[in-house]
C-alpha positions, 0 to 999 in steps of 0.5 A: 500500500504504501508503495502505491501512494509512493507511485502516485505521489512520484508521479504526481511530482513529475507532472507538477514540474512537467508542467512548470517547465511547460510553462517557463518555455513558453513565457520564454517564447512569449515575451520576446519582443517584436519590432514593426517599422511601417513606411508611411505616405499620406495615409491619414485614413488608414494609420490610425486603424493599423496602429490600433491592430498592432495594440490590440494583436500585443494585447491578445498575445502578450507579445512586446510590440516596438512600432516606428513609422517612418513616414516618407513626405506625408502632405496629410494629418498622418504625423498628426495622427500618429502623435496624438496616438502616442501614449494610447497604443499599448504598444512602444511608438515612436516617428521618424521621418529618417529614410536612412533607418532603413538601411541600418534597421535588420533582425530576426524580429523585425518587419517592415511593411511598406504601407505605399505599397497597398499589399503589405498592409495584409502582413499587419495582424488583425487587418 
């Protein structure tokens, strides 16, 4: 009898760390961080609406978004915009209007979607 709960408590002890090293993997895997640059020219009807997805898809994930917009010779409201979204995202914003970023920003996690190009606005989340 004895040796029986001996068993069921082995067992038992193996599945709790089983699980907690689950969990440790996982939270590892979640909490990297994700950087979107998005190239922007003259769109005020839209940024507001793709600045709010990337929010709402690191709130639903848990994921760290760092978002930079580089806006590209905007004649519209989209700095304007984008300012007054600044602190409301949830995610980690910033502006430039630095072409150059291009050029030295590269990495594993790091996507840049070129909103001129009216296709790639499918590879931002929830759009």
């Amino acid at each position: 009898m004895w040796t029986m709960l001996l068993w069921i408590l082995a067992v038992y002890a193996l599945a709790i760390a089983a699980v907690h090293a689950l969990h440790a993997s996982q939270k590892q895997k979640d909490s990297r961080h994700i950087h979107y640059i998005l190239v922007t020219s003259n769109h005020e009807h839209q940024i507001e609406w793709y600045i709010r997805a990337l929010g709402l898809y690191a709130l639903i994930t848990g994921k760290r978004i760092q978002l930079t917009v580089l806006d590209v010779n905007s004649k519209d409201d989209t700095l304007s915009i984008i300012e007054r979204l600044e602190d409301h995202t949830g995610v980690e914003l910033s502006v430039t209007t630095d072409s150059s970023l291009l050029s030295r920003t590269s990495g594993p996690n790091v996507n840049m979607i070129d909103l001129r190009n009216e296709r790639e606005a499918g590879q931002i989340p929830y759009v």
